[in-house]
C-alpha positions in Angstrom: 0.0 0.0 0.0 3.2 2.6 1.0 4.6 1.5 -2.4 1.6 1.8 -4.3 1.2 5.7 -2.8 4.5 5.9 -3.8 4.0 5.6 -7.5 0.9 7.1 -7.4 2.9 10.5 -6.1 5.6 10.1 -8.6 3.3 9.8 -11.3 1.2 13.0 -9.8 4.8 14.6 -9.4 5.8 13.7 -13.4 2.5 14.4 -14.7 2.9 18.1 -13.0 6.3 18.4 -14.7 5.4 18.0 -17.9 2.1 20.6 -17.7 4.4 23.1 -16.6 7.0 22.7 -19.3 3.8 22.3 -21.6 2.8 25.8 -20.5 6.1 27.4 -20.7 6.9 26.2 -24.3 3.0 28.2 -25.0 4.3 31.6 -23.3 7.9 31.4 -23.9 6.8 32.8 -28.3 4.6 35.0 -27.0 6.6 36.6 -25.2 9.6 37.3 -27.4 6.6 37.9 -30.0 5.4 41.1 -27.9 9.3 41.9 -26.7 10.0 42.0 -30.4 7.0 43.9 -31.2 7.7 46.4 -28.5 11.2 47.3 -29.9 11.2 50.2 -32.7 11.3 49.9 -36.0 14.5 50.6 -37.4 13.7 51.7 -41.2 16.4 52.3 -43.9 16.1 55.4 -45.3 16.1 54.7 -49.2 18.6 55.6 -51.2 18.4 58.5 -53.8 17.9 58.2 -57.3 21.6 58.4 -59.1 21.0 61.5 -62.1 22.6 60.5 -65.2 23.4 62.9 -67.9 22.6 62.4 -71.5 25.1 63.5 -74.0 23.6 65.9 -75.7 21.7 64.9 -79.2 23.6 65.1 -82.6 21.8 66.3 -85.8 23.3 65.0 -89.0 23.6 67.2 -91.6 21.2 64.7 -93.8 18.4 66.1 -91.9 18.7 69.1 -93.9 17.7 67.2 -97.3 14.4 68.6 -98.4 12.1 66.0 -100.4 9.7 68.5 -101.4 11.9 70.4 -103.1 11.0 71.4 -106.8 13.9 72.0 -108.1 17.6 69.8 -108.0 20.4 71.3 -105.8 24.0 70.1 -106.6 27.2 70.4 -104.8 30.8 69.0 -105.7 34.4 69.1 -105.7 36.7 68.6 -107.5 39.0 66.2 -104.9 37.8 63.5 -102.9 39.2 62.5 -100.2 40.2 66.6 -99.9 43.9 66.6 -98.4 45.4 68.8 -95.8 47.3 72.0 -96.9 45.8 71.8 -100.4 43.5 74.3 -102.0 39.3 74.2 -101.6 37.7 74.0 -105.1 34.1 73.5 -105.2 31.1 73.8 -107.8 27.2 74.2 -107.1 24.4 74.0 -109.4 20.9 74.9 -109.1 18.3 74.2 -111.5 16.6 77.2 -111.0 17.1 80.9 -110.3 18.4 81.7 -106.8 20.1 82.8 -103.7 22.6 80.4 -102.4 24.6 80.4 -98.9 26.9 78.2 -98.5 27.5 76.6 -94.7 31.1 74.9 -93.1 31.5 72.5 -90.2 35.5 71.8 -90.0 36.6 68.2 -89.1 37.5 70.3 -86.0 33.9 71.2 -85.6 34.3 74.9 -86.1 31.5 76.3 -87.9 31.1 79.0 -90.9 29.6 81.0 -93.5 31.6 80.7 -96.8 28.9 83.4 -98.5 26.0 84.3 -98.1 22.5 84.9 -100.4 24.7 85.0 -103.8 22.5 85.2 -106.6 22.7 82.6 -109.5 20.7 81.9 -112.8 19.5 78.8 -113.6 22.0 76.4 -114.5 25.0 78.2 -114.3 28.1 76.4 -112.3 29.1 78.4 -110.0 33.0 78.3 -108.7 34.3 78.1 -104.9 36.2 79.8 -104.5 35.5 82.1 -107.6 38.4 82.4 -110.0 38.6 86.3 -109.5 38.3 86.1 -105.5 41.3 86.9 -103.3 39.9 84.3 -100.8 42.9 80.8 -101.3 41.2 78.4 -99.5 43.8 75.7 -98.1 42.5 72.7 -95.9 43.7 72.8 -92.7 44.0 70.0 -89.8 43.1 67.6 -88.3 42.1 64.8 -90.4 38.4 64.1 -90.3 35.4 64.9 -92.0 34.5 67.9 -93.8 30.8 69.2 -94.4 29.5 71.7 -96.9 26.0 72.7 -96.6 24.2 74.8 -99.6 20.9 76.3 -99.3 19.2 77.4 -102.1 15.8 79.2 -101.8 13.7 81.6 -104.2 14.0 85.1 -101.8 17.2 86.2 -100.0 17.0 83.7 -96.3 18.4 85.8 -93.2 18.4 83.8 -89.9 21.3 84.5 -88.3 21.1 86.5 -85.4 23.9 88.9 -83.5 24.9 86.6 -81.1 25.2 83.8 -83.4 27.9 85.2 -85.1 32.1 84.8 -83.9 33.7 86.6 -86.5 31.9 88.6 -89.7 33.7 89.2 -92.7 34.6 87.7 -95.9 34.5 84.3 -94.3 32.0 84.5 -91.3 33.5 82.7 -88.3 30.0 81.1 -86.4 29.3 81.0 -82.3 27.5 77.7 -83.1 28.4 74.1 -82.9 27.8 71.6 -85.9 24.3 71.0 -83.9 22.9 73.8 -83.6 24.1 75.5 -87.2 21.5 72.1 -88.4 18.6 72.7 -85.8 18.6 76.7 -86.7 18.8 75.8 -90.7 16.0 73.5 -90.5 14.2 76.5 -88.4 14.2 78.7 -90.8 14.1 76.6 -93.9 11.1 75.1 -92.1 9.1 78.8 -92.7 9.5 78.3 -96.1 7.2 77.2 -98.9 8.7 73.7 -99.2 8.7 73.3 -102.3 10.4 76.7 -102.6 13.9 75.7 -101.2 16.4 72.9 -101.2 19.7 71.7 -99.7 22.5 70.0 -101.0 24.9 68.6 -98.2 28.6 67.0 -99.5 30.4 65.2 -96.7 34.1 64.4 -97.5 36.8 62.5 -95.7 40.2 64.6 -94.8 43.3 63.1 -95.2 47.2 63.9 -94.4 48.9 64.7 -97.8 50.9 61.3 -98.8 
């Protein structure tokens, strides 16, 4: 009977034990679940956006081509490739009456006005630089690429403004870059009739003399 009490307290004693460490295995998550949810919340602050710089666009001088131009525009020379420290000689055509300027962007992208509003029958090949002018023309470095631009229209085209201009005199020295003499040419030329105007645009490589 005193062992049978015994075992009955032991099993009492065991059956205690394992309530308790059933409860405390329930509380224990709590409890770090509302410590946790007591602490602050520690928020990174985000990160600001990185600002990246686009180079700015560049115009080809294609984009001047009218295709609704009535009339044929032509401009060439008479070397090609042209060669440093040799002399310019050009030739335009138009196919009808007009006033022609004629535009430069250097292979150093320096930009100018070779003349401006000349007036030309239809037809007639017209010399750059004219036999009779004191302007010698000589290529100059670096090696690169040389544009010409001609603009042909029926009236006499003014668009350059004070500001635009470096140097004005025989050979107009222009406060523009290669860009922006393009953007402000298809501008003006953009006011115009379009069948009224054209552009001829000859690209051509520069080379160190053999």
């Amino acid at each position: 009977m005193i062992l049978l009490n015994s075992f009955n307290s032991l099993n009492s004693f065991n059956s205690l034990v394992h309530s308790i460490l059933i409860s405390l295995a329930i509380l224990l998550p709590s409890c770090m679940t509302s410590s946790q949810i007591g602490q602050p919340t520690v928020q990174t602050p985000p990160q600001s956006p990185i600002a990246v710089t686009k180079p700015p666009a560049v115009v080809e001088p294609d984009a001047l081509i009218n295709p609704q131009a009535s009339f044929e525009l032509h401009l060439n020379s008479q070397t090609n490739p042209l060669v440093i420290n040799q002399p310019l000689r050009l030739s335009l055509q138009s196919q009808v009456d007009s006033f022609v300027s004629l535009y430069h962007i250097s292979s150093s992208g320096k930009t100018a006005r070779l003349f401006n509003n000349q007036e030309i029958h239809a037809n007639q090949e017209v010399a750059f630089p004219a036999p009779e002018s004191m302007l010698d023309w000589v290529l100059r470095p670096p090696p690169g690429e040389e544009t010409y631009i001609l603009v042909a229209t029926q009236t006499p085209l003014q668009w350059l403004a004070a500001a635009d201009i470096a140097t004005e005199g025989v050979l107009t020295l222009l406060a523009l870059t290669p860009s922006q003499l393009i953007e402000r040419l298809i501008t003006a030329t953009s006011r115009l009739h379009p069948a009224s105007w054209n552009i001829a645009v000859l690209r051509l490589p520069l080379v160190n003399p053999h």
